[in-house]
N, C-alpha and C positions, 0 to 999 in steps of 0.2 A: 385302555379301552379303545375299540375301535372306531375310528371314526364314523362310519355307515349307525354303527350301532349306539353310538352316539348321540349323534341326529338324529336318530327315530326315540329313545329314548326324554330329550330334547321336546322334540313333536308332542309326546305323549306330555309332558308334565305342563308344556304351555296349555295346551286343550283342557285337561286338567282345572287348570291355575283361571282362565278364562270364562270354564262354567263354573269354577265356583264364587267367580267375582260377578258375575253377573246372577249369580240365583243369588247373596248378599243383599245385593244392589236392589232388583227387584224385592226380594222376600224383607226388606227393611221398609221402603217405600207404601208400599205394600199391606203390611201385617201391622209393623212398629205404630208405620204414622196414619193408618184405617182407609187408604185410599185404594184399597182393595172391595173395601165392604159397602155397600149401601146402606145407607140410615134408610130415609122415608123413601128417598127420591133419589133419581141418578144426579149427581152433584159435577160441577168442573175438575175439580180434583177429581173424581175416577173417571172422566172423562180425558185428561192429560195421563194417569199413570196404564189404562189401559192401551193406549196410542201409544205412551212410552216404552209396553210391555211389549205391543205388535212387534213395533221397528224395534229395537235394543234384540229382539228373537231372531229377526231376521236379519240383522247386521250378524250375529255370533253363528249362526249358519251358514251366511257369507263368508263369514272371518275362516270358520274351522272345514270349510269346503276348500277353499282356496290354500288352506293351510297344508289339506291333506290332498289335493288334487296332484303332484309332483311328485313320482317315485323320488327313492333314496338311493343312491347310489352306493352299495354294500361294498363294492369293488375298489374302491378306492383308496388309496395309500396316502 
């Protein structure tokens, strides 16, 4: 395989492997252990998992902007 195609290849299954570790991560948090959902009242816990959802969003946006920001170098041997 080529290397250019490679690396993009590569690219693709990290971006991939990334959102699906963090939809896990959250959708566990989340769903599994109720820190998604209100009982009566807004409680600490969905007070830390929704903070946790903000930033953990905006770090994997960060991550896969930055991931994908830098052409591939197709040309190369």
């Amino acid at each position: 395989m080529e290397p250019g195609v490679r690396k993009y290849l590569i690219r693709i299954v990290n971006t991939i492997s990334m959102f699906l570790l963090w939809m896990a991560v959250n959708s566990c948090a989340g769903i599994m252990y109720g820190a998604a959902y209100w009982e009566s009242s807004f409680t600490l816990s969905n007070l830390i998992f929704y903070t946790w959802l903000l930033a953990s969003t905006a770090l994997l946006i960060w991550y896969l902007y930055n991931k994908w920001k830098n052409p591939i170098d197709y040309n190369e041997e």
